[in-house]
C-alpha positions as CSV (number, residue, x, y, z in Angstrom):
1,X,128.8,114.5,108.9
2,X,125.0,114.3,109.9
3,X,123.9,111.2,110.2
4,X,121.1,110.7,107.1
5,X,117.6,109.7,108.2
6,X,115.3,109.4,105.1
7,X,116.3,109.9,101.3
8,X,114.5,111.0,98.3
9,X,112.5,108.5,96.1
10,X,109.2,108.7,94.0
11,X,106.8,105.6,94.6
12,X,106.4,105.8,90.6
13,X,110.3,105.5,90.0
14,X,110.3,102.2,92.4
15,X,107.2,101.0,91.3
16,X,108.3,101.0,87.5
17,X,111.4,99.4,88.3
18,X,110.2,96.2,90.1
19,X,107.2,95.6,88.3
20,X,108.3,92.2,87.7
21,X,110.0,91.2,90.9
22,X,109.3,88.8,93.2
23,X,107.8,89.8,96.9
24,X,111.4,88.5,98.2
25,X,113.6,90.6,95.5
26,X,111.5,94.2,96.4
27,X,112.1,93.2,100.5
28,X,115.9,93.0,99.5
29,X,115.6,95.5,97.6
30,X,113.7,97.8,100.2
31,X,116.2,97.2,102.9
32,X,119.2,97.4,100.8
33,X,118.4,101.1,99.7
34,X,117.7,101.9,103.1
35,X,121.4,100.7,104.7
36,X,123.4,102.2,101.9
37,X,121.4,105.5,102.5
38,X,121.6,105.2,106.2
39,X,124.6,103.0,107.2
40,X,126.8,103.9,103.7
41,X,126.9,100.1,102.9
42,X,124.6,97.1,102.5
43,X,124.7,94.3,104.9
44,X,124.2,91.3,102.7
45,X,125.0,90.1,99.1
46,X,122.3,91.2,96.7
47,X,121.6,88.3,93.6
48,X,122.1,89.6,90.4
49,X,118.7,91.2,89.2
50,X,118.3,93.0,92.4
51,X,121.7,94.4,92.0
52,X,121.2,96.0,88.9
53,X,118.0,97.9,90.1
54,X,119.5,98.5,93.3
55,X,122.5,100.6,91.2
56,X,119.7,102.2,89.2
57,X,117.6,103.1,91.9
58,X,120.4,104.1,94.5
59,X,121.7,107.0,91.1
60,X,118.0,107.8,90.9
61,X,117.8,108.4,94.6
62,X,121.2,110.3,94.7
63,X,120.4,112.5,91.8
64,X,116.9,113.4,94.3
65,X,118.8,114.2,96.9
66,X,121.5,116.6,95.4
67,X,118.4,118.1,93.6
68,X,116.9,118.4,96.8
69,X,119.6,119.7,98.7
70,X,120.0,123.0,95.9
71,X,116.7,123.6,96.4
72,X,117.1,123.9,100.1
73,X,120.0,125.6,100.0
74,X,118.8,128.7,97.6
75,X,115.4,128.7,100.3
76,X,118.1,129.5,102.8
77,X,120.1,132.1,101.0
78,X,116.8,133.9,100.3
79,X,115.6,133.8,104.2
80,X,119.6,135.2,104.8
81,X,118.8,138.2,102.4
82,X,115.4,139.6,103.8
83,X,113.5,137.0,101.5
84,X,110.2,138.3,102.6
85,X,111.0,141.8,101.2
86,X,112.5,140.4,98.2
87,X,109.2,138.6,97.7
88,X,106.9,141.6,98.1
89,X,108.7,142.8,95.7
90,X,108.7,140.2,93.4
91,X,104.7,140.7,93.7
92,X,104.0,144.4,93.6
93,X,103.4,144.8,90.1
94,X,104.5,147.3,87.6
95,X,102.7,150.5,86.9
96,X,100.1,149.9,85.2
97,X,99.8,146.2,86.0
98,X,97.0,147.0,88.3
99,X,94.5,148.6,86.0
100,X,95.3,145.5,83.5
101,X,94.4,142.7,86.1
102,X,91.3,144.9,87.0
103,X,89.9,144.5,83.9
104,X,91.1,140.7,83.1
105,X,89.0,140.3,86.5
106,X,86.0,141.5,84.8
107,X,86.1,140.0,81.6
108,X,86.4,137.0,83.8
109,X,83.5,137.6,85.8
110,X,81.4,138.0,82.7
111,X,83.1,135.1,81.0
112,X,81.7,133.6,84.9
113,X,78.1,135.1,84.6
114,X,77.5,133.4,81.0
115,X,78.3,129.9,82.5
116,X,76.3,129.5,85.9
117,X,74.7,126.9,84.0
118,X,77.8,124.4,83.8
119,X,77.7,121.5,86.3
120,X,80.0,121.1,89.2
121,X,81.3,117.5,90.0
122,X,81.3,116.7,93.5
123,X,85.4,116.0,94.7
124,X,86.5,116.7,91.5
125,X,89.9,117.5,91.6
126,X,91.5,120.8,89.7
127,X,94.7,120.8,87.4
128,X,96.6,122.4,90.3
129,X,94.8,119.3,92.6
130,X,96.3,116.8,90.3
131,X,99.9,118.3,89.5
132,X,100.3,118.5,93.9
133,X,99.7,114.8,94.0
134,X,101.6,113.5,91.2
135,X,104.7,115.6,92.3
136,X,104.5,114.5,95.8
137,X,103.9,110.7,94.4
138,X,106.1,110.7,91.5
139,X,103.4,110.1,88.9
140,X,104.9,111.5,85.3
141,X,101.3,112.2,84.0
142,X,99.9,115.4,82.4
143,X,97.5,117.0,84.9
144,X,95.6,119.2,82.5
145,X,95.0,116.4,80.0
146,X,93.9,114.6,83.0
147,X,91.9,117.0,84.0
148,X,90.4,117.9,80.2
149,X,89.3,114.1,79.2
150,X,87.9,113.4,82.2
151,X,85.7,116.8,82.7
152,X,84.2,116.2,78.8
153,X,82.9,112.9,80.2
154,X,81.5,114.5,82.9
155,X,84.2,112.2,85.5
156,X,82.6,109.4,84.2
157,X,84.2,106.3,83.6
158,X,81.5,103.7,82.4
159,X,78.2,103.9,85.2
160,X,81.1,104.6,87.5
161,X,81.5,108.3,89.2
162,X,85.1,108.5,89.5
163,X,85.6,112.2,91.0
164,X,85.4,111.3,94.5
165,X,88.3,108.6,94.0
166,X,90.3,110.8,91.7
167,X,93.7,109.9,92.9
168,X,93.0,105.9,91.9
169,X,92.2,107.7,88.5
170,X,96.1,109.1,88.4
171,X,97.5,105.5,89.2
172,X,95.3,104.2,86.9
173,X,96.3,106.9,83.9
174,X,100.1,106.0,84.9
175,X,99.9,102.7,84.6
176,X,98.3,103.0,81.0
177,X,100.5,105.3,80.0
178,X,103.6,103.0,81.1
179,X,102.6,99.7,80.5
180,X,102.1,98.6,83.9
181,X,99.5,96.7,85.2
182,X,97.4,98.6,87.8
183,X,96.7,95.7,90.2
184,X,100.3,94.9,89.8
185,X,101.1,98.2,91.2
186,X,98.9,98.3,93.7
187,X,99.9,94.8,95.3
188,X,103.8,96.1,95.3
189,X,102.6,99.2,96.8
190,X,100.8,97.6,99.9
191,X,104.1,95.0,99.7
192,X,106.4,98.2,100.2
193,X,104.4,99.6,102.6
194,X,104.5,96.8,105.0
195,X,108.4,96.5,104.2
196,X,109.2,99.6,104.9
197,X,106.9,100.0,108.0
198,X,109.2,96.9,109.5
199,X,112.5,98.5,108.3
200,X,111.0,101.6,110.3
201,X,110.4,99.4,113.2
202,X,113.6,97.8,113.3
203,X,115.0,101.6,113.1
204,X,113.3,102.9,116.2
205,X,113.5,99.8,117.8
């Protein structure tokens, strides 16, 4: 068997399940996931608390992983069967299709020309900007609703301009949506970050 070098796990997922732990429980915690993933087995006893997220967590991660692995495998059984030509043809469209999506073009340039006049916000993010990041991050938000409330207030929150710094927006929408205290979050994510840069270390090394 292939020796595993990295394993599936959303930063919302972790974040949400050590909300409340100590800086010393999330380093245990950290390196724990990162033996049984890598070595099959952890190194040291784990105290109770940290135990019972590490089981959580370690399912989560598993269940990511096997999810992860279908996904690949059905990419490589397309690429075996001429996946290219299989996805030209999933695009060609029917007869007919074509004259349809010609004239949906120009109702939509006309729909287009009647609303030059509405302003653009500067690093404003779209739906699909917003859906990217919170599937590569983990955050279980809606996009479009995201996207919606914060366009009607012109990406406005207070005197503050918030489309430049959109992603802070997403945490920030998480963390109201779960209960969890922003600058909370943030602290455990720089603590992870260094963690998990020393684990890396400690890897290469």
């Amino acid at each position: 068997m292939d020796k595993k070098t990295s394993f599936v796990l959303y930063p919302a997922d972790f974040l949400a399940a050590v909300h409340n732990f100590r800086k010393n429980q999330i380093a245990d915690l950290i390196i724990a996931l990162c033996e049984i993933n890598f070595y099959g087995d952890v190194s040291f006893k784990l105290s109770e608390p940290v135990k019972k997220r590490f089981e959580a967590i370690q399912d989560t991660v598993e269940k990511n992983n096997a999810k992860y692995k279908e996904i690949c495998e059905k990419r490589q059984a397309i690429g075996s069967k001429g996946g290219s030509k299989s996805l030209a043809k999933a695009l060609t469209p029917p007869p007919g299709e074509s004259e349809k999506e010609n004239e949906s073009d120009n109702e939509y340039k006309n729909k287009e020309a009647l609303s030059v006049d509405k302003q653009v916000y500067v690093g404003a993010p779209s739906v699909e900007d917003v859906a990217a990041y919170c599937q590569e991050s983990g955050y279980t938000i809606d996009p479009a609703a995201f996207v919606r409330w914060n366009e009607e207030r012109g990406w406005m929150n207070g005197k503050k301009y918030i489309a430049v710094d959109w992603r802070k927006a997403v945490r920030k929408w998480f963390c109201k949506e779960n209960g969890l205290s922003y600058s909370e979050m943030e602290t455990l994510t720089d603590v992870c970050s260094d963690v998990l840069g020393k684990v890396k270390a400690v890897q290469n090394g």
